[in-house]
C-alpha positions as CSV (number, residue, x, y, z in Angstrom):
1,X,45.2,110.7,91.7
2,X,42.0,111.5,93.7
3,X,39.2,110.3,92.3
4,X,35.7,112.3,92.0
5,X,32.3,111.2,93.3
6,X,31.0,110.6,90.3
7,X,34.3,108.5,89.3
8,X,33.5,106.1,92.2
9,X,30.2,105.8,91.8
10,X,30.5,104.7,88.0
11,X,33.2,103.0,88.7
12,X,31.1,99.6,90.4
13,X,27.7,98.7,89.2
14,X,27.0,97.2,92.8
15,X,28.0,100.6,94.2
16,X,25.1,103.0,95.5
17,X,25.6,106.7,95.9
18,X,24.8,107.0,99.5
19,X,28.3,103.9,100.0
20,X,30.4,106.1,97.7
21,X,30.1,109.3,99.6
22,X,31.1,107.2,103.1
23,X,34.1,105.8,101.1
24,X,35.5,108.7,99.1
25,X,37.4,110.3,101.5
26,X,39.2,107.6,102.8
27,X,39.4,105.5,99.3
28,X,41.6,109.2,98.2
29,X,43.9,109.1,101.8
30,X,44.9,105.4,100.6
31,X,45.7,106.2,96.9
32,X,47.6,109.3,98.6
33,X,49.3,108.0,100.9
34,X,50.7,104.8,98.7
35,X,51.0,106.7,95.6
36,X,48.6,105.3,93.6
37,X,48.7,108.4,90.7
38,X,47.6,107.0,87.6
39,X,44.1,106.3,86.5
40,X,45.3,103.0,85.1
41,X,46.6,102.1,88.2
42,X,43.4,102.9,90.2
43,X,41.5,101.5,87.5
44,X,43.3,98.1,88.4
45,X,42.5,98.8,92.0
46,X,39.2,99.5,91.9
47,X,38.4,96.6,90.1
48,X,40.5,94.0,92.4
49,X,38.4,95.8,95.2
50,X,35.1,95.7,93.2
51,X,35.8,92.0,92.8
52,X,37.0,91.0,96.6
53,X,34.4,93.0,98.4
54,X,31.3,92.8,95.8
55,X,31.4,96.4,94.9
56,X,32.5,97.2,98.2
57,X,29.7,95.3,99.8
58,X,31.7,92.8,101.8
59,X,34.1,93.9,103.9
60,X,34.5,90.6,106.3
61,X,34.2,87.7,104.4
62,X,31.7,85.9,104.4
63,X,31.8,82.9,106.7
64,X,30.0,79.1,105.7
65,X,32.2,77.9,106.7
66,X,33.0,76.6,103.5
67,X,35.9,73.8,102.8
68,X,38.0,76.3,101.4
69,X,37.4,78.5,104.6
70,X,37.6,75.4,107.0
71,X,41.2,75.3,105.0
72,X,42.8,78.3,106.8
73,X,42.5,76.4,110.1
74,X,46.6,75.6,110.6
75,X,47.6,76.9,107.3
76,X,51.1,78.0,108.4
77,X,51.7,80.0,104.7
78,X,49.1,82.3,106.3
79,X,50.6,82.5,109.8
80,X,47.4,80.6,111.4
81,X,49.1,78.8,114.3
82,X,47.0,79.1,117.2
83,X,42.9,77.5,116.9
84,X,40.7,79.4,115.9
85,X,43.1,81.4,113.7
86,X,41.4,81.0,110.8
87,X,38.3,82.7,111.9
88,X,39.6,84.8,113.0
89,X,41.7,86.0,110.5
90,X,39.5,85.2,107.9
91,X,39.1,87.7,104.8
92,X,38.9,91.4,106.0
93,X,38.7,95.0,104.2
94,X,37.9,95.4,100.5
95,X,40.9,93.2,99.1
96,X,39.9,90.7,102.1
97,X,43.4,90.5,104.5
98,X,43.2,87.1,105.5
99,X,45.6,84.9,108.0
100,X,47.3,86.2,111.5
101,X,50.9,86.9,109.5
102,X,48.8,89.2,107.0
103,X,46.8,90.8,110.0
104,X,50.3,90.9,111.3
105,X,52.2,92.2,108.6
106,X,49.3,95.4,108.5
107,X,49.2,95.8,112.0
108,X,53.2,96.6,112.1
109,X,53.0,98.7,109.0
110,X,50.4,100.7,109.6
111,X,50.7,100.9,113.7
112,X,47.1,99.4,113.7
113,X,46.0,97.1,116.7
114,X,44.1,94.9,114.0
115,X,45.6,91.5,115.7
116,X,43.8,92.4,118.8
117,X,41.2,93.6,117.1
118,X,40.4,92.2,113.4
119,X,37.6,93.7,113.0
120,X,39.3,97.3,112.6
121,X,40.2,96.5,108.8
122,X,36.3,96.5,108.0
123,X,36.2,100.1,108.4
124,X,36.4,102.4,105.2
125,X,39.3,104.4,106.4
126,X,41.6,101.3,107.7
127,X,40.7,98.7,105.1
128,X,41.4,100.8,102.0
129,X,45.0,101.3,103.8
130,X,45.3,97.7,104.0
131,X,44.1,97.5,100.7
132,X,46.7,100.1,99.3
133,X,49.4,98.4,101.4
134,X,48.7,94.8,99.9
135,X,49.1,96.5,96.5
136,X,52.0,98.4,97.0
137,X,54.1,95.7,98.8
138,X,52.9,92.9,96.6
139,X,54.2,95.0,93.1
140,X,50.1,95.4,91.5
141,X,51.5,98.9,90.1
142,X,53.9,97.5,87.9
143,X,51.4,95.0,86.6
144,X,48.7,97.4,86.3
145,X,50.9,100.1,84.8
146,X,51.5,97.3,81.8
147,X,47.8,96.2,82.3
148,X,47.9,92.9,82.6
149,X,44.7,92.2,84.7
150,X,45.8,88.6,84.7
151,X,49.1,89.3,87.1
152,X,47.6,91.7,89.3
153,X,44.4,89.3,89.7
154,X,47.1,86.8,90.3
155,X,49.3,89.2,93.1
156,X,45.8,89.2,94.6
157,X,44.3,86.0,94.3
158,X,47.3,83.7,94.0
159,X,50.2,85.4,95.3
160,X,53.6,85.1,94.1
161,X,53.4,81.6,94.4
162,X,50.7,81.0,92.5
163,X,51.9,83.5,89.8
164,X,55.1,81.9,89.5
165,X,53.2,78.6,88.6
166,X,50.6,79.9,86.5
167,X,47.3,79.6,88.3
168,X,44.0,81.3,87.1
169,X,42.9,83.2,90.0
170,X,39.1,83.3,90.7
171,X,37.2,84.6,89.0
172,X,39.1,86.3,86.7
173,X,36.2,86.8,83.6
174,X,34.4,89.4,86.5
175,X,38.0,91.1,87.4
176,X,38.2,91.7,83.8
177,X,34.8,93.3,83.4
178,X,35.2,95.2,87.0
179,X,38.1,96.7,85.0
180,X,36.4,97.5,81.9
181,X,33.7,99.4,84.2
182,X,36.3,101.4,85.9
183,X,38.5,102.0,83.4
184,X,34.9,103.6,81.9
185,X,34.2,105.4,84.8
186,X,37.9,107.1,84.7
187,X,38.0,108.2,80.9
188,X,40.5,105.3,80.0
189,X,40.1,104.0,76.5
């Protein structure tokens, strides 16, 4: 599916027209080139993105730090062996890559120097292929084919992990009303 100006724009309240024109054309080479083809299944991206990245505000996360960031520091789940690593790997791109194995995992995928240089994935045309990857590796498109905005917020928020035990992911009441606004902007019901 490739979506329209105006679809974009609509699509995030936070979003301004002068943003949606930069991101456009490298928001349609992601859902190309990882498949996303439905408009329920960008709806469900969209909104994950809209709620990671404040309407695609935020592309690097923002940095308190805070206890949950000072948290990443050693957090081997993420990869973040070496000091320092969870700086630097902290929440990149508009679903927020975060941790050295993530940076990793992208950087092998996508032949993208973006351990070496992090800062890469805050660029429109490298973070929404990050994005796209995260959702296509992690299975969003089944869950947002059946929409259930509850398991894709979890794939997103949680991980497998935390879907398998049943944690609410963060703020799940705006991913819900991101995807109400998209799914308006796109002509779903």
């Amino acid at each position: 599916m490739q979506l329209t100006l105006d679809q974009l724009y609509r699509s995030m309240r936070g979003l301004d027209m002068a943003r949606a024109k930069q991101y456009l054309e490298p928001l349609n080479a992601a859902l190309a080139e990882f498949q996303l083809e439905t408009p329920l299944e960008v709806a469900h991206f969209l909104a994950q993105l809209a709620h990671e990245s404040t309407d695609l505000k935020h592309w690097q996360e923002i940095w308190g730090p805070t206890k949950a960031q000072l948290r990443y520091e050693g957090r081997k789940d993420l990869g973040n062996t070496q000091p320092g690593d969870g700086y630097l790997f902290r929440g990149r791109g508009p679903i927020q890559t975060t941790g050295r194995a993530n940076y990793t995992r992208v950087a092998n995928k996508l032949k993208l120097d973006c351990v070496n240089h992090p800062e890469l994935l805050t660029t429109p045309e490298h973070g929404f292929r990050a994005a796209a990857l995260f959702w296509r590796d992690n299975g969003c498109k089944e869950y947002a084919l059946k929409d259930d905005v509850l398991a894709v917020s979890q794939l997103v928020n949680c991980g497998r992990g935390g879907m398998a035990r049943g944690i609410i992911p963060n703020g799940l009441a705006d991913r819900k009303a991101k995807l109400l606004k998209a799914k308006q902007a796109l002509g779903i019901g």
